[in-house]
N, C-alpha and C positions, 0 to 999 in steps of 0.2 A: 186296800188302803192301810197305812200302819198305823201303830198303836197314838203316833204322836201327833198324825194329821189329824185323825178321826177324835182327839182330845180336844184339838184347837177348832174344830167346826162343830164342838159340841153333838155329835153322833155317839160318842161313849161318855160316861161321864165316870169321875176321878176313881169311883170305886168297883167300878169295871176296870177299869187299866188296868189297878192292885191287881185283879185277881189274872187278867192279860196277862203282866206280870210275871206274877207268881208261877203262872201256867208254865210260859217258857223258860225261866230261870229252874224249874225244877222240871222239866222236860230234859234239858240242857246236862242237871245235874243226875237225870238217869241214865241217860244216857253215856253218860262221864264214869258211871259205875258200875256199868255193863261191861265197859274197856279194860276196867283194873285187871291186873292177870291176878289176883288173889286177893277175896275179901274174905276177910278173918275176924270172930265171933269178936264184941269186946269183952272179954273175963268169960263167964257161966251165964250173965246177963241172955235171957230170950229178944232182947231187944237194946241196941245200942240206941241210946237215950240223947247221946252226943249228935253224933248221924239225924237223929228227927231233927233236933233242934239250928242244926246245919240245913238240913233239909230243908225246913222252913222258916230259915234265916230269922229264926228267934221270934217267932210270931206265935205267942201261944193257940190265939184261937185256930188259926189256923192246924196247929199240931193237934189240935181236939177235934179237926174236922179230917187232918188226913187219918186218925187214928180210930175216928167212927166208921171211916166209909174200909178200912182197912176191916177192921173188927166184924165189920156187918158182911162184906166180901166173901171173906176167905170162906165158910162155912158154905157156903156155897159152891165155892172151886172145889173144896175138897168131894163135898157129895158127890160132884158130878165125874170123879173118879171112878165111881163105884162102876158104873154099868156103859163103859165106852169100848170103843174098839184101840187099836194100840195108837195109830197115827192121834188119833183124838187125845187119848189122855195125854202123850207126849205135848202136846200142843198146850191142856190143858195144867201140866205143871212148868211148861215156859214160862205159862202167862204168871204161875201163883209165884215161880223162883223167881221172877222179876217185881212182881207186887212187894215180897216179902223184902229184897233188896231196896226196893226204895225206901223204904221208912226205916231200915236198919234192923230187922229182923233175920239175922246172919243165921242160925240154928236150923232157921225153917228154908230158909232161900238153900243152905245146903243140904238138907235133907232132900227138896225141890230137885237139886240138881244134881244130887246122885239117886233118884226115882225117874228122872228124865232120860238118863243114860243106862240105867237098867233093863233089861230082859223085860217085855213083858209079865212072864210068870215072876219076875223076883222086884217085883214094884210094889206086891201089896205089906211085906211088911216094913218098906218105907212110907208107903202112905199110911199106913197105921201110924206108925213112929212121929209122922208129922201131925198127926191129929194130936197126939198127947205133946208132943211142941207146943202148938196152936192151944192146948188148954195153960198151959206152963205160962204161954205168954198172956193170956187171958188175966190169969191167975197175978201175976207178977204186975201187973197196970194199973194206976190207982182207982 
């Protein structure tokens, strides 16, 4: 059932949809950013600030929740670097180059996706490199 039937039979209520929503408009908009043949950093910025705010069509809380569950994430993607086999981590910096694309984190999504395409042996000091990314951009958030 869709978003609109399930509104008018009272089965979702108004602040379920929001987040319905939200869900596929920025589904929609990752996927819209996967396609670009070239996404480029804004300035030295770890984080395009524009891009979130597009992201989440100007919804602050929202950008304080994509930017928790992003911040609380990643630290854990990266760990799990450490001790995989190659098809794994490959897989495992897909997922973080496209985490970091979606909220506008250009630096780290490219780091991501030249450790992606790397040599097994020649990924660890791009995973290094992203780790001090990932504190950069830590550091740089208010």
């Amino acid at each position: 059932m869709g978003l609109v039937p399930r509104l008018l039979n009272g089965s979702l209520k108004v602040h379920d949809a929001r987040i319905d929503l939200h869900h596929d408009l920025n589904s929609f908009r990752i996927l819209e950013s996967h396609s670009m043949s070239s996404l480029q950093p804004n300035g030295d910025d770890p984080i395009d600030l524009a891009h979130l705010d597009n992201f989440t069509s100007g919804d602050k809380t929202l950008q304080s929740d994509v930017l928790k569950l992003f911040l609380d994430h990643v630290p854990a993607y990266l760990d799990q670097l450490d001790d995989t086999t190659s098809d794994q981590r490959k897989e495992q910096l897909h997922r973080l180059k496209g985490t970091a694309r979606s909220v506008g984190a250009w630096p780290l999504a490219k780091l991501a996706e030249k450790a992606e395409q790397a040599d097994f042996d020649e990924q660890l000091p791009l995973i290094r490199a992203m780790r001090e990314e990932f504190a950069r951009l830590k550091a740089f958030l208010p």
